[in-house]
ROLOMAR-277899 format. One record per residue: residue in three letters; x, y, z of N, C-alpha, C in turn. Coordinates in steps of 0.1 Angstrom, whole numbers, plus 5000, padded with zeros to 4 digits. Atoms other than C-alpha are relative to their C-alpha. Last residue first. Layout:
BEGIN
+--------+------+------+------+-------+-------+-------+------+------+------+
: residu : n_xx : n_yy : n_zz : ca_xx : ca_yy : ca_zz : c_xx : c_yy : c_zz :
+--------+------+------+------+-------+-------+-------+------+------+------+
:    ALA :    X :    Y :    Z :     X :     Y :     Z :    X :    Y :    Z :
...
+--------+------+------+------+-------+-------+-------+------+------+------+
END
This chain:
BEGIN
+--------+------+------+------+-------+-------+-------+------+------+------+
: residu : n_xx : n_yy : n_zz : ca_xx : ca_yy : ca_zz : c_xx : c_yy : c_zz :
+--------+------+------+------+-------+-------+-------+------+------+------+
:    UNK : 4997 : 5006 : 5015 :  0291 :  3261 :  9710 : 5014 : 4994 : 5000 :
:    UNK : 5021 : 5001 : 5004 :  0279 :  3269 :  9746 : 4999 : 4998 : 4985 :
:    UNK : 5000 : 4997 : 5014 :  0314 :  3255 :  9761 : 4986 : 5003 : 4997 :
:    UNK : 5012 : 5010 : 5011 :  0316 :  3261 :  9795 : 5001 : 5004 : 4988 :
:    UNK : 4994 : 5010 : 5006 :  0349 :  3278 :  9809 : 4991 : 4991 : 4993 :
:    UNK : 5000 : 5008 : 4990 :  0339 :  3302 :  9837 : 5005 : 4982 : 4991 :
:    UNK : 4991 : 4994 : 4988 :  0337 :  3332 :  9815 : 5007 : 4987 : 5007 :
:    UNK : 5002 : 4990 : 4988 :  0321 :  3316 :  9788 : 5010 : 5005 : 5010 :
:    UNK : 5003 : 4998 : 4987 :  0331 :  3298 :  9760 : 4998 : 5009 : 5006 :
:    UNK : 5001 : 4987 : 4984 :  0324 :  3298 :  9725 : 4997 : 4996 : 5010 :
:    UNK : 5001 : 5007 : 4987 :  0339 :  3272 :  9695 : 4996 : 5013 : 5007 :
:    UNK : 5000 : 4987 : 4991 :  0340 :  3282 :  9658 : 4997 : 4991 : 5014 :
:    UNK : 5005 : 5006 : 4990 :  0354 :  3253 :  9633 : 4997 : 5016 : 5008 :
:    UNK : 4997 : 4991 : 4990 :  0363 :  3263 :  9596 : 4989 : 4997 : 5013 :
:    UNK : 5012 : 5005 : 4989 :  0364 :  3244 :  9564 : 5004 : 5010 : 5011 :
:    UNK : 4994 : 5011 : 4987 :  0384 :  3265 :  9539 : 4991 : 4997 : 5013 :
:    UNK : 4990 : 5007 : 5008 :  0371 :  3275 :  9504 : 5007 : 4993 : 5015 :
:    UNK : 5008 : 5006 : 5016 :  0332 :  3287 :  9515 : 5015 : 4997 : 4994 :
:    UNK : 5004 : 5013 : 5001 :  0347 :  3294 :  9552 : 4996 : 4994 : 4984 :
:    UNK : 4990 : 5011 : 5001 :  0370 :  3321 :  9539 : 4991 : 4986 : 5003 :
:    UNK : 4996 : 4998 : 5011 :  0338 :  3344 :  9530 : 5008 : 4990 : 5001 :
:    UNK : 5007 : 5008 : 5007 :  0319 :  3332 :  9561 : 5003 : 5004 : 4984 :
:    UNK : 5004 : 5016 : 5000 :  0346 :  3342 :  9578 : 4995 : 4991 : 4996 :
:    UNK : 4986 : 5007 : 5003 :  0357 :  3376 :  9563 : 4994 : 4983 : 5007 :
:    UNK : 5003 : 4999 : 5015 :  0317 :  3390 :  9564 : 5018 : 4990 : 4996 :
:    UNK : 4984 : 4996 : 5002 :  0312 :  3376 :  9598 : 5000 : 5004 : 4984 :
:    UNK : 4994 : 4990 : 5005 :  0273 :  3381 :  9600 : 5013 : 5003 : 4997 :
:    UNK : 5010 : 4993 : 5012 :  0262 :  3345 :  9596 : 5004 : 5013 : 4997 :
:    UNK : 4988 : 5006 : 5013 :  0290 :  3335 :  9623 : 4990 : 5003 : 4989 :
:    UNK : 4990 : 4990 : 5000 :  0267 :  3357 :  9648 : 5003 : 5000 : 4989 :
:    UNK : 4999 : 4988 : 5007 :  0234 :  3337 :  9641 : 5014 : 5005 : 5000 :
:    UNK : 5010 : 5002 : 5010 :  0225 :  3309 :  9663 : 5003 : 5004 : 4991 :
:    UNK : 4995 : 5005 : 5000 :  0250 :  3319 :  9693 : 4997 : 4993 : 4981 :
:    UNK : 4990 : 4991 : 5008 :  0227 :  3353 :  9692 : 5016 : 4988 : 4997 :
:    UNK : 5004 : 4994 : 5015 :  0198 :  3330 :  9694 : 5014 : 5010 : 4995 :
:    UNK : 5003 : 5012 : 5009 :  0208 :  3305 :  9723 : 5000 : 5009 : 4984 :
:    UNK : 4987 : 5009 : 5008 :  0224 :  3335 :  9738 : 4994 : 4992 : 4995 :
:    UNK : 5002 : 5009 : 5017 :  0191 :  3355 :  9739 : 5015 : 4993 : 4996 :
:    UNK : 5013 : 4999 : 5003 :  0203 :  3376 :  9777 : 5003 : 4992 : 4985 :
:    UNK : 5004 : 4999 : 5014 :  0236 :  3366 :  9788 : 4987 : 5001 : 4996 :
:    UNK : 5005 : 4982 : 4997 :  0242 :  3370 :  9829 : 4999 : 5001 : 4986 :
:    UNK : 5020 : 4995 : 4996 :  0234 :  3331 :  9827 : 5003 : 5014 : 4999 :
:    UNK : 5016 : 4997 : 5007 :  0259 :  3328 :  9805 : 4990 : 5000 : 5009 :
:    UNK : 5009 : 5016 : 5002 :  0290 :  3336 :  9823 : 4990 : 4999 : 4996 :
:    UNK : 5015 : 5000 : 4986 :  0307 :  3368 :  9816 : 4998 : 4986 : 5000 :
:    UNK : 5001 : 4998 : 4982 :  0349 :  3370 :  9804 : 4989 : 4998 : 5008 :
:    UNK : 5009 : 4985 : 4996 :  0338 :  3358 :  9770 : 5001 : 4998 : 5016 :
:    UNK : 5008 : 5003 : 4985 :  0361 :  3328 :  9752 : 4996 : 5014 : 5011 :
:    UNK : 5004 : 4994 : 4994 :  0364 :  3320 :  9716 : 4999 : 5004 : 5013 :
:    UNK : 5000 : 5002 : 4985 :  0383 :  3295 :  9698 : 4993 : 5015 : 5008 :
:    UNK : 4997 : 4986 : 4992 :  0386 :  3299 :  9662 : 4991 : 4992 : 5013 :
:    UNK : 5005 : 4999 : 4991 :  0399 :  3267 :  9642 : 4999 : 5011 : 5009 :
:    UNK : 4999 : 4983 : 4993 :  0408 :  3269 :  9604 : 4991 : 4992 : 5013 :
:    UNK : 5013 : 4998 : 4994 :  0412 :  3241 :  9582 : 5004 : 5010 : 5010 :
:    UNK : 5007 : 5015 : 4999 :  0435 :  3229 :  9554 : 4986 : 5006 : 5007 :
:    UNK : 5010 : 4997 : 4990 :  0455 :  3263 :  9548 : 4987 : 4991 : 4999 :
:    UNK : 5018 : 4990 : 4997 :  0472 :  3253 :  9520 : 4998 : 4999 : 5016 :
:    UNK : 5004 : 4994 : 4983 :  0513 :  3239 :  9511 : 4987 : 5007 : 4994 :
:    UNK : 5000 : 4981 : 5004 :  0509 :  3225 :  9471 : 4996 : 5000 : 5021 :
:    UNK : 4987 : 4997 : 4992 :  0514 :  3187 :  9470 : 5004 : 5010 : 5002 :
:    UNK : 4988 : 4998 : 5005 :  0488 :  3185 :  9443 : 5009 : 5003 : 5004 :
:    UNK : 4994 : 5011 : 5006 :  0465 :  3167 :  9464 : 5012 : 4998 : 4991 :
:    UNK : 5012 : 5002 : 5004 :  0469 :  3193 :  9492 : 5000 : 4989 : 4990 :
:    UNK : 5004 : 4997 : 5016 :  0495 :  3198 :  9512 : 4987 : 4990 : 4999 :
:    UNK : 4995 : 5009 : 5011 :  0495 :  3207 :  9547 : 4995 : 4999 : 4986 :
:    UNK : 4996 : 5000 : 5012 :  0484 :  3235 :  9574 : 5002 : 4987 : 4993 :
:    UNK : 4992 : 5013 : 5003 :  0460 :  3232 :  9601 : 5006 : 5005 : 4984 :
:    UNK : 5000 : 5004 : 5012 :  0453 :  3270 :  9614 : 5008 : 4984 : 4999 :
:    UNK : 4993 : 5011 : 5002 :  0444 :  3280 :  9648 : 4999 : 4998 : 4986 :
:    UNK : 5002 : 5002 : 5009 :  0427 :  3311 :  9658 : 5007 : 4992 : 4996 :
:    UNK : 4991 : 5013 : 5008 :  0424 :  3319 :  9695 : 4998 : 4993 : 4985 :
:    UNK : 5003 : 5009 : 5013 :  0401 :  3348 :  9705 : 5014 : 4992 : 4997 :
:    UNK : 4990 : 5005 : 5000 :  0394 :  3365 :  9742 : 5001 : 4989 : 4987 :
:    UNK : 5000 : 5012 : 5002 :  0366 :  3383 :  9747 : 5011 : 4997 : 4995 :
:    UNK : 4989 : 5002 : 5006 :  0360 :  3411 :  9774 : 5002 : 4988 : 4986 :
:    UNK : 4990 : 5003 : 4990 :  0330 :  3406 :  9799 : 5016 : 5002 : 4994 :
:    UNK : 4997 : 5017 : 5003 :  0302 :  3397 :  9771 : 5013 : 5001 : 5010 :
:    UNK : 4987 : 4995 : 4998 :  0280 :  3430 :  9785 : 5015 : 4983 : 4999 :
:    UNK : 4989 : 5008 : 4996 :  0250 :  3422 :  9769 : 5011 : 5003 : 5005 :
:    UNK : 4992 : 4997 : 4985 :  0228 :  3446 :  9756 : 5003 : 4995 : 5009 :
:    UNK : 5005 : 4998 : 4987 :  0211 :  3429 :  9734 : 5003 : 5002 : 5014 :
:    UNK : 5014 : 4996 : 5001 :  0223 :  3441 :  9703 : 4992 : 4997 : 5011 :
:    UNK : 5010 : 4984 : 5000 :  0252 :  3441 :  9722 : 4989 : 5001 : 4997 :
:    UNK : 5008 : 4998 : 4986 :  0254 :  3403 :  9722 : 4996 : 5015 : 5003 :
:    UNK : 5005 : 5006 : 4998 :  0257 :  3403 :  9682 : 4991 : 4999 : 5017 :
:    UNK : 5009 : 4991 : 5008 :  0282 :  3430 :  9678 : 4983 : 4992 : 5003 :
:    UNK : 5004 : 4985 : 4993 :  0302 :  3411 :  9701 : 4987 : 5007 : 4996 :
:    UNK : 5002 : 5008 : 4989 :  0300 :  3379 :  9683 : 4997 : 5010 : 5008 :
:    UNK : 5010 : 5007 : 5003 :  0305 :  3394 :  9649 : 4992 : 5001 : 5011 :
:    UNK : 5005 : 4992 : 5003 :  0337 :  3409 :  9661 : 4985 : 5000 : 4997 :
:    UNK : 5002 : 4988 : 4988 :  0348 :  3384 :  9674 : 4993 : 5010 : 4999 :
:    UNK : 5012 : 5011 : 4989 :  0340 :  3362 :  9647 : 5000 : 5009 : 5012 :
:    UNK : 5019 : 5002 : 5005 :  0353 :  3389 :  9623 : 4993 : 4997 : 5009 :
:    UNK : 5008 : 4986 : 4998 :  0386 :  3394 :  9644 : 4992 : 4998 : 4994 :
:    UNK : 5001 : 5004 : 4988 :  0394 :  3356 :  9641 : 4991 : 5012 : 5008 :
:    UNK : 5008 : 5007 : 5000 :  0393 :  3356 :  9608 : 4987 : 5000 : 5011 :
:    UNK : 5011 : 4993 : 5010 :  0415 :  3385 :  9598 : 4985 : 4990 : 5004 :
:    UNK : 5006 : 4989 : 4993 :  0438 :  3370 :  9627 : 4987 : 5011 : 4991 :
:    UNK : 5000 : 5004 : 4987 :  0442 :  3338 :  9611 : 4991 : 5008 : 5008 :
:    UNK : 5010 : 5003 : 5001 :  0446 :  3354 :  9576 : 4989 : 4990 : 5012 :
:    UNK : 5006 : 4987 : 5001 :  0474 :  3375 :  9592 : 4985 : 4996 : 4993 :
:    UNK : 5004 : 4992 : 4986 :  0489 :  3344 :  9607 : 4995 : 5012 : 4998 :
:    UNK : 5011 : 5007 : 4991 :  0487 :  3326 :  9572 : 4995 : 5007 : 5015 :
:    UNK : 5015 : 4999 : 5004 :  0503 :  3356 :  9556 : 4993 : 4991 : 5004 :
:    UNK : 5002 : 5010 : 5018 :  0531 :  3353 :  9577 : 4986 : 5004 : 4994 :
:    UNK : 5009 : 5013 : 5005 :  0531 :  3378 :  9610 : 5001 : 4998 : 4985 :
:    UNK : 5018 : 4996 : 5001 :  0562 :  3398 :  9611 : 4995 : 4989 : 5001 :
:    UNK : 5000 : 4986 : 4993 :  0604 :  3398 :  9615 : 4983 : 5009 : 4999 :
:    UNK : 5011 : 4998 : 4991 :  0599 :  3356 :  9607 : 4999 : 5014 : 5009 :
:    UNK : 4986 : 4997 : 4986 :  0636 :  3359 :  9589 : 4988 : 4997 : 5010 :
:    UNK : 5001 : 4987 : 4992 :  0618 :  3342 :  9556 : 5012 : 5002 : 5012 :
:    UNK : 4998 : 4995 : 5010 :  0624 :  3311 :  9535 : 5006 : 5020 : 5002 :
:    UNK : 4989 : 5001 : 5007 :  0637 :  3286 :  9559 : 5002 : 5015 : 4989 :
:    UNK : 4990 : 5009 : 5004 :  0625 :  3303 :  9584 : 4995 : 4985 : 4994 :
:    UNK : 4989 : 5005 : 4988 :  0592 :  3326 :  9587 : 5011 : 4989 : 4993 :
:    UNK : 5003 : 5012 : 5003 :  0573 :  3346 :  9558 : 5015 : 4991 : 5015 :
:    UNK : 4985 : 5011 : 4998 :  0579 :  3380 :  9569 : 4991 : 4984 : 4999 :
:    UNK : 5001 : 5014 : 5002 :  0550 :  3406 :  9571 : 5012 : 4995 : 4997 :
:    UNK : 4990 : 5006 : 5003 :  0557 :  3444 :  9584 : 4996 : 4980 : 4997 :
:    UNK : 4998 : 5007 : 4990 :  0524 :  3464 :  9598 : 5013 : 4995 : 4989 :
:    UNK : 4997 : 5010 : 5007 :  0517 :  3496 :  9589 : 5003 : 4989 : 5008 :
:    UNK : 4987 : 5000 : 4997 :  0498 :  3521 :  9614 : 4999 : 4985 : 4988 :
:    UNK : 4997 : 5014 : 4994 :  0466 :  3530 :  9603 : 5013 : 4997 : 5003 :
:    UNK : 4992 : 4997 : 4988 :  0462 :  3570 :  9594 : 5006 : 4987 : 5006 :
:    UNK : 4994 : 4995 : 4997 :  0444 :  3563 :  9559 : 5010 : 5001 : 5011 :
:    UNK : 5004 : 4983 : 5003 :  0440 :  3534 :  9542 : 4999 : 5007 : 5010 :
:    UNK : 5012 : 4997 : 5002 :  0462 :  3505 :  9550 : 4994 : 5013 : 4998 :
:    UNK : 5001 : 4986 : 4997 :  0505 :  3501 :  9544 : 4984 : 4997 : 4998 :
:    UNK : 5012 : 5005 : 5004 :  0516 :  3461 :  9544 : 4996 : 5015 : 5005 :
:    UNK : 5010 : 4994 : 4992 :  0554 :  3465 :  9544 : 4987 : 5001 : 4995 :
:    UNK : 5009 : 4985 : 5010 :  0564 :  3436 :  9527 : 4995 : 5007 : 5010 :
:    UNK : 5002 : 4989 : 4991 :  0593 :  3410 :  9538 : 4989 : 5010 : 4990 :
:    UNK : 5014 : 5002 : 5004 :  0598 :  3378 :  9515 : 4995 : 5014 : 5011 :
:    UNK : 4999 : 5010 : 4998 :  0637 :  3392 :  9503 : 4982 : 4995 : 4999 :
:    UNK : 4991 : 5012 : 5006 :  0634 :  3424 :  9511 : 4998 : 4988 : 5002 :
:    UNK : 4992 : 4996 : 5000 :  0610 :  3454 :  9514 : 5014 : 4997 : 5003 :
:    UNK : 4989 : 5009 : 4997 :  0586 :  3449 :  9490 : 5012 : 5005 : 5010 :
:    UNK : 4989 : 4996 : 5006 :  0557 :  3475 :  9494 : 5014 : 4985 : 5001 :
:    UNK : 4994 : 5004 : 4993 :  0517 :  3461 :  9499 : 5014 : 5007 : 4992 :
:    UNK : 4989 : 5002 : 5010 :  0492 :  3485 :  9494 : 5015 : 4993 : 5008 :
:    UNK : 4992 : 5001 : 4986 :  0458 :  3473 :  9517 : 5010 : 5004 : 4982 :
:    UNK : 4988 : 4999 : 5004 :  0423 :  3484 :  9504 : 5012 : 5000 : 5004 :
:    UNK : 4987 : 5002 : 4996 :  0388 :  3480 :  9516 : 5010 : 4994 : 4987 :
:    UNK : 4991 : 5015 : 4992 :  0359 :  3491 :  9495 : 5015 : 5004 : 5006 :
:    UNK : 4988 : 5007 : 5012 :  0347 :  3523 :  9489 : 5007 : 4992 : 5009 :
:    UNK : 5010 : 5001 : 5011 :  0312 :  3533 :  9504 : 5008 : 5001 : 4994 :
:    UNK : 4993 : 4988 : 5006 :  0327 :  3532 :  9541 : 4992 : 4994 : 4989 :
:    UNK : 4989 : 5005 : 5010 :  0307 :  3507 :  9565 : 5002 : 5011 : 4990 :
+--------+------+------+------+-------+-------+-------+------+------+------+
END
């Protein structure tokens, strides 16, 4: 990990549009809040907090079976968000669902019970968003079993 924090500059570039520029060479990306307010010409900030999520757990997850040299087959992430309001009638991000699914099958997984045990402990974005929004993790296998 770098030894100065992450940083994103966002630029307005109409209306709800921002280019979203990262530190060095990264390609930008373009956000848009979708219709009524927006044109939808990007991901929304919910679908970028989605995908920020989603890549942790994956990422986590991975990082996780490597250590025991694992080969997890590819993995495949789905990130679902429930929206509505809250008690003060304010749109939120209610609850979060990541869906997971690893091209191998588990028996070719060495310590899945323990690395299934653990991953979500090292997400640093997930178990950051989980402590204000509930948050479901699901993992399948290649073949479709659920092992969480």
């Amino acid at each position: 990990m770098s030894e100065q924090p992450p940083s994103v500059t966002l630029h307005q570039v109409r209306d709800y549009q921002f280019d979203i520029a990262f530190e060095g060479d990264m390609a930008h990306v373009l956000s848009d809040e979708p219709p009524p307010l927006g044109r939808a010409a990007g991901p929304s900030p919910s679908h970028l907090l989605l995908a920020a999520v989603g890549n942790c757990m994956s990422s986590s997850l991975y990082f996780a079976l490597t250590k025991f040299k694992n080969d997890p087959g590819g993995i495949t992430t789905v990130a679902r968000a429930r929206i509505g309001r809250n008690e003060a009638g304010r749109l939120r991000v209610l609850h979060i669902e990541v869906e997971i699914r690893l091209g191998a099958a588990a028996e070719r997984l060495q310590h899945l019970e323990r690395v299934l045990g653990q991953f979500e402990e090292f997400c640093t974005v997930g178990a950051s968003v989980r402590a204000g929004i509930p948050t479901d993790v699901s993992v399948f296998d290649g073949r479709g079993v659920k092992l969480k």
